[in-house]
C-alpha positions in Angstrom: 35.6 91.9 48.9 34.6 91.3 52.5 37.0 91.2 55.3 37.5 87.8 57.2 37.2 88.3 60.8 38.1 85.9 63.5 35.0 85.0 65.9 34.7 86.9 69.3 35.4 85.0 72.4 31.8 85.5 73.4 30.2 84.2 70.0 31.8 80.5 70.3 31.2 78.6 73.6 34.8 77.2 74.6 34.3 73.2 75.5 36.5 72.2 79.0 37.7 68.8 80.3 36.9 67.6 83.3 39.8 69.7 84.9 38.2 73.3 83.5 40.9 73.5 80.9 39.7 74.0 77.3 39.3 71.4 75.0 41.9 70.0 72.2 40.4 67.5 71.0 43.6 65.3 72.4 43.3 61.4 71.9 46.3 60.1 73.0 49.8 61.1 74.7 52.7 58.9 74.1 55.7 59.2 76.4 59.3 58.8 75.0 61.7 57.4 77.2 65.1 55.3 77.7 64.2 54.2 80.9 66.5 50.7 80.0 69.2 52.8 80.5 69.0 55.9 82.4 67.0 54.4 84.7 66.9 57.3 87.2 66.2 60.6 85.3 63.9 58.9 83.0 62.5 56.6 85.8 61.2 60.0 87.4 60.3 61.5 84.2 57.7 58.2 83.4 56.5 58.5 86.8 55.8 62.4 86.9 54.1 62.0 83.2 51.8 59.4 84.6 50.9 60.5 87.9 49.7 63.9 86.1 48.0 61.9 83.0 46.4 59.8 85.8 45.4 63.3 87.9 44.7 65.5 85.0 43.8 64.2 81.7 42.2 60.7 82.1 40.5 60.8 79.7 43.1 60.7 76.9 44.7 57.5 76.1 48.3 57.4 77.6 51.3 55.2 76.6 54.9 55.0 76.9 57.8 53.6 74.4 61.4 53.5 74.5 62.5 56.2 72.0 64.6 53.6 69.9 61.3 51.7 68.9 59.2 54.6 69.1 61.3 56.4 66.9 60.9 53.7 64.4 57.6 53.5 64.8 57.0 57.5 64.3 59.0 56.8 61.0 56.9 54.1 59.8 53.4 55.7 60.5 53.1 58.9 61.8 49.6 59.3 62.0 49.7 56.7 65.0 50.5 59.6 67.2 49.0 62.4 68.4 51.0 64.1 71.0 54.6 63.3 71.9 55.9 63.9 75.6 59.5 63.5 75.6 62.8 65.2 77.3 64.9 67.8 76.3 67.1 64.9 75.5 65.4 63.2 73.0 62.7 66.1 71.6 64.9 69.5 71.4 65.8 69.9 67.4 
């Protein structure tokens, strides 16, 4: 049998955004939050998240939901997400 090799860096042209980073393939970020309640650590958490979505990635689709219904929602039908942002709060298992 032949061995599998992994391609060389040079044999597969990487893809960048528009900020020179290399491409995912990222559609969306969703930004977990309980902004309702702790309105000033998570306050400045939704507005660092968006400032840098805004500077950096534009071009993936951003939204933010309180964790209570975004939790629900991530039970429901996971496949509605593709990339979670949260705090250490709410996303450290």
């Amino acid at each position: 049998m032949g061995q599998l090799s992994a391609p060389s860096p040079g044999e597969m042209p990487q893809q960048t955004n528009p900020a020179g980073r290399p491409e995912r393939g990222r559609k969306q970020v969703t930004v977990f939050h309980k902004v309702n309640i702790m309105k000033l650590t998570d306050g400045l958490f939704i507005r660092c998240a968006k400032e840098i979505h805004d500077r950096e990635f534009p071009e993936i689709a951003y939204q933010e939901l309180i964790i209570d219904a975004g939790c629900l929602r991530l039970v429901q039908d996971p496949t509605q997400f593709d990339v979670l942002l949260t705090e250490n709060l709410y996303g450290d298992s």
